[in-house]
C-alpha positions as CSV (number, residue, x, y, z in Angstrom):
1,X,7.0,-0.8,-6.9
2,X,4.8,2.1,-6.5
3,X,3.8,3.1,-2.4
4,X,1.6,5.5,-1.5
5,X,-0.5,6.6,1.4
6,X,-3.7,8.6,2.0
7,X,-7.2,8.9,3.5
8,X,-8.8,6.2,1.6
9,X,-11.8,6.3,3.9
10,X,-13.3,3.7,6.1
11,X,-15.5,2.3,3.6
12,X,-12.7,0.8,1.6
13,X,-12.7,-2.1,5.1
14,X,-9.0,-1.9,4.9
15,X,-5.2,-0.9,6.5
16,X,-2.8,-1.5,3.7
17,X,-3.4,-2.9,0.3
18,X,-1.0,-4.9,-2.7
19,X,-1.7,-5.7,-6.3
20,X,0.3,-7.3,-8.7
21,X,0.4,-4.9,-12.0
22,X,2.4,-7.1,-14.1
23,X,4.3,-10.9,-14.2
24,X,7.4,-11.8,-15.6
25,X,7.9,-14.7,-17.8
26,X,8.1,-17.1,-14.9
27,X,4.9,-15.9,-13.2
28,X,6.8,-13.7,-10.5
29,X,5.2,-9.9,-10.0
30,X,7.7,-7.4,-11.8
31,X,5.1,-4.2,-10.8
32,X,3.2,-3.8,-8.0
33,X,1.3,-1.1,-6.0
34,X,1.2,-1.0,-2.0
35,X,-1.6,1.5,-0.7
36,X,-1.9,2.6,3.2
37,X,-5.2,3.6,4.0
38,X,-4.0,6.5,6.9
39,X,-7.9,6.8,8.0
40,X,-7.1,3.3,9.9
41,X,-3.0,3.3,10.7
42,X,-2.0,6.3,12.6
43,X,0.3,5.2,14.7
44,X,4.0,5.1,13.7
45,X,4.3,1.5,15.1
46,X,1.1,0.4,13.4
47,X,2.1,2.2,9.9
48,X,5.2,0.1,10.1
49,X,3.6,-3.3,11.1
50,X,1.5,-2.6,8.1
51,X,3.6,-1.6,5.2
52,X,5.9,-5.0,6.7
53,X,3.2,-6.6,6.3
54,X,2.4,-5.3,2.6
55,X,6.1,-5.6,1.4
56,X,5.2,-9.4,2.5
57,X,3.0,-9.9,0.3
58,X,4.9,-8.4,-2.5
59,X,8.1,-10.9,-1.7
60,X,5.5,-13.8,-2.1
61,X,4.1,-14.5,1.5
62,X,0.4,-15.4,0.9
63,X,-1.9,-17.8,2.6
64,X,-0.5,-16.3,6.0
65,X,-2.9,-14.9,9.1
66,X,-3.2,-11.5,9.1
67,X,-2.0,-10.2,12.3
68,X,-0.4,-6.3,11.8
69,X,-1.3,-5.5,15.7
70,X,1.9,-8.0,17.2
71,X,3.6,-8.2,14.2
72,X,4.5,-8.0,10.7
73,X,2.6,-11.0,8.5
């Protein structure tokens, strides 16, 4: 898993970002990128709501409401 964060710019319309860059035999993600946009989480608290949130999605919680301001997915 690759993380990085950076200005990304508010034209990108997001926080925190996750793609899948390669599956396994079984289907599960074996590579995967998480990207913070900094331009939109300053805040320590909201940095880590966010990259909660993003690691989420990388252990297989989809389909959930996006909610980083109270908590993590």
């Amino acid at each position: 898993m690759w993380v990085s964060d950076s200005y990304y710019g508010s034209g990108v319309g997001w926080r925190g970002a996750y793609s899948c860059r390669g599956r396994g035999p079984a289907g599960n993600c074996v590579a995967a990128d998480i990207h913070i946009n900094l331009t939109f989480v300053e805040a320590e608290g909201q940095r880590r709501r966010t990259m909660c949130h993003e690691f989420g999605h990388s252990a297989g919680l989809t389909g959930l409401r996006h909610d980083t301001e109270t908590g993590c997915m």
